[in-house]
N, C-alpha and C positions, 0 to 999 in steps of 0.2 A: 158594678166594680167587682173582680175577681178577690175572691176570701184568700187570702194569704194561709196556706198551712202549716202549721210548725212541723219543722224537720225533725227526724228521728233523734239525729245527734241534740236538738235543742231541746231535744224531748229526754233523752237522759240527760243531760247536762242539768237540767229544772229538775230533775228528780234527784239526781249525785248533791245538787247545792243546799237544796231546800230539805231534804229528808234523809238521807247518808249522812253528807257529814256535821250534820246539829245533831246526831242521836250520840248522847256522850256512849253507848256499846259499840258502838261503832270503833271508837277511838283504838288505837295500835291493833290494829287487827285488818285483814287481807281482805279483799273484797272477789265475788266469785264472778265473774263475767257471765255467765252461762245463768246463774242466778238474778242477775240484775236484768237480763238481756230480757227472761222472762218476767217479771216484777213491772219490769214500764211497757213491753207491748212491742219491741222493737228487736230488730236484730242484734248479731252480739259486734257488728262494726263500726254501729254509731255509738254503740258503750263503749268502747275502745278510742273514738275519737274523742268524745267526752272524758275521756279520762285523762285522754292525751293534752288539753286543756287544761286540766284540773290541775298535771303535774306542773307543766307549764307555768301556774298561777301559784305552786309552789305549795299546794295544797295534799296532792296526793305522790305518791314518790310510787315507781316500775322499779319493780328488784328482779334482776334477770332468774327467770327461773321460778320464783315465787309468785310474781304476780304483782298487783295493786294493793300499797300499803299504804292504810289512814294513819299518818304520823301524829301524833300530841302533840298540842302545842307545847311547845317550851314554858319554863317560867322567864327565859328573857323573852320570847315572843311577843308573852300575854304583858309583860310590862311595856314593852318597847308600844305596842297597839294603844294600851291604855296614857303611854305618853303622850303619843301622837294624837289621839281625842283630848286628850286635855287642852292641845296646843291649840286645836282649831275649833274645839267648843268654847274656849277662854275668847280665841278671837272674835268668834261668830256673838259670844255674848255682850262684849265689848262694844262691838260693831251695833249691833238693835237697841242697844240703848244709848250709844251718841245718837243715832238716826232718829229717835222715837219707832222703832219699827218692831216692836217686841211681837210675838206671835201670838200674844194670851189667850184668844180663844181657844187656837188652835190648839197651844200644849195645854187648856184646861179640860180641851174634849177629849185628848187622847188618853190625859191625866186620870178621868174620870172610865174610860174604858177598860185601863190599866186595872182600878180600883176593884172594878165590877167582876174581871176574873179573879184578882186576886183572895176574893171574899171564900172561893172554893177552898182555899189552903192547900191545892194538890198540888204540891212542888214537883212532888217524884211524876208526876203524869207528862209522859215527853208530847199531847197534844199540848194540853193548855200551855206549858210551860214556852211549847214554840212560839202559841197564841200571843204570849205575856209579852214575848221577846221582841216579836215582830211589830209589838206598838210600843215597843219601848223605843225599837230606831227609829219610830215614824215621831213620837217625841224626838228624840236630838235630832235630827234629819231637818223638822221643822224647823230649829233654830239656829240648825245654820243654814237654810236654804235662805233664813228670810235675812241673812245679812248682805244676800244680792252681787255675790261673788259664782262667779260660776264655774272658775277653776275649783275653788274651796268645796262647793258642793261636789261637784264630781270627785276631789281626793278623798272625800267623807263616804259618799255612797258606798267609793271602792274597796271601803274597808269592811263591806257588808256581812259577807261570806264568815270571815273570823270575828266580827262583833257575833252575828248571831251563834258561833261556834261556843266562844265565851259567853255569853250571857245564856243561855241554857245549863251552860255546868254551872256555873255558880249556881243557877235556882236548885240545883241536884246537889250539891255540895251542902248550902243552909239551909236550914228549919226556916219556917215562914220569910225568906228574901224576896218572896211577893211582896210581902204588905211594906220589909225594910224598904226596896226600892220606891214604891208610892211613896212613902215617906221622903224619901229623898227628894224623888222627881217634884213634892211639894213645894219643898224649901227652893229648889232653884228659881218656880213659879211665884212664890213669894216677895223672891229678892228680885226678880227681875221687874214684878209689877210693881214693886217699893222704887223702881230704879235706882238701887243698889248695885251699885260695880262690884265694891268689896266683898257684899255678902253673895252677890251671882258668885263669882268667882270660887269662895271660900265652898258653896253651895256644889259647883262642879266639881271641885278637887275634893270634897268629900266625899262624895257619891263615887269616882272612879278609884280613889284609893280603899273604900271600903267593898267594891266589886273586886279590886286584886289582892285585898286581905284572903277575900273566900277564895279565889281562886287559889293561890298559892301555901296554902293552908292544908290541901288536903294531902 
C-alpha cells in the first residue's frame, strides 16, 4: 500500500496551529513568510496557502501591505468560546450520566497525566505548558465523545485551535494554574463518579469561569 505523504501546505498548516498560534509572543504581531517558509522546510506558497486557511477560519487576518497578523482574542471571544463549552460539556455530562456511560477511567488517566506535569511548576515553559493543554482537551474531549453524539463531538473538536490558544495564556497569566486546573479537573471526576448532576455541573461551570477570571484579568 502506497504511504500517503503529507503536503507542504498540511505541513505548514500543522505547524501555524500547533506551534504559532498557541505561543502567547506570538499574539498581535506579523508573521514573516520567508521566515516560517524556512522554519518548517517548505516553500513560501504552501505558507501562504496555510495562511490563507487560517484566515479563512478566522484566526489570522492579511492587512494589505503588511502581511499576516495574529490578532488576540478578544474578551468577548474568549467569553463567547468558554460559553459555548459550557453549553455542550453541561450537555455531554448530562448525557453520561443518564446513560451510565461516564468515561472514569479514561478522565482518571489523563487526570493523572495532567497531574504528573503539573508537579514541574513551570507555568511560563511554553513546551510543558502546551504538554498540559493538550491533555487537558483529551480530558473534556473524552466526555463528550462518550456521550455518543457525533455532531456534538465534531462542534467540540472544532473548537480546538482557540481552546488550545486560551488554555496556554491562562497557565502564562497564573502562578501554579497547573496544579489549580487538577484540582478542578478532580471535582468534575468526583461528581461524576458520585453521579452527581448538580455537582458535575456546578464542577464545569466552575472550572470555566475560573479559566475566564485568568484570562480576562490580565
Amino acid at each position: 500500500m502506497p504511504v500517503t505523504r503529507e503536503s507542504g501546505r498540511d505541513r505548514a498548516l500543522h505547524y501555524l496551529r500547533e506551534t504559532v498560534l498557541v505561543d502567547p509572543s506570538a499574539q498581535g504581531t506579523f508573521l514573516n513568510e520567508v521566515e516560517l517558509a524556512s522554519r518548517i522546510g517548505v516553500s513560501r506558497t504552501p505558507v501562504r496557502e496555510a495562511l490563507l486557511l487560517l484566515v479563512a477560519d478566522g484566526l489570522i487576518e492579511m492587512l494589505p501591505g503588511r502581511g499576516a497578523y495574529v490578532p488576540p482574542m478578544t474578551g468577548r471571544q474568549i467569553r463567547e468560546l468558554m460559553e459555548l463549552r459550557g453549553v455542550l460539556e453541561r450537555h455531554a455530562a448530562s448525557r453520561v450520566l443518564a446513560e451510565r456511560a461516564v468515561p472514569l477511567a479514561a478522565l482518571r488517566e489523563v487526570l493523572a497525566e495532567q497531574e504528573s506535569l503539573a508537579t514541574g511548576g513551570h507555568d511560563g515553559d511554553l513546551e510543558i505548558a502546551t504538554a498540559f493543554i493538550d491533555r487537558d482537551m483529551v480530558f473534556h474531549q473524552a466526555l463528550v465523545d462518550a456521550a455518543g453524539n457525533t455532531m456534538l463531538t465534531r462542534t467540540y473538536a472544532g473548537l480546538r485551535v482557540r481552546q488550545r490558544r486560551v488554555g496556554v495564556a491562562a497557565l502564562f497569566r497564573s502562578a501554579n494554574r497547573q496544579r489549580a486546573v487538577c484540582g478542578e479537573h478532580g471535582r468534575i471526576v468526583e461528581a461524576l463518579a458520585a453521579g452527581d448532576e448538580p455537582a458535575a455541573m456546578r464542577a464545569i461551570d466552575e472550572h470555566l469561569a475560573l479559566t475566564l477570571r485568568v484570562l480576562l484579568e490580565a
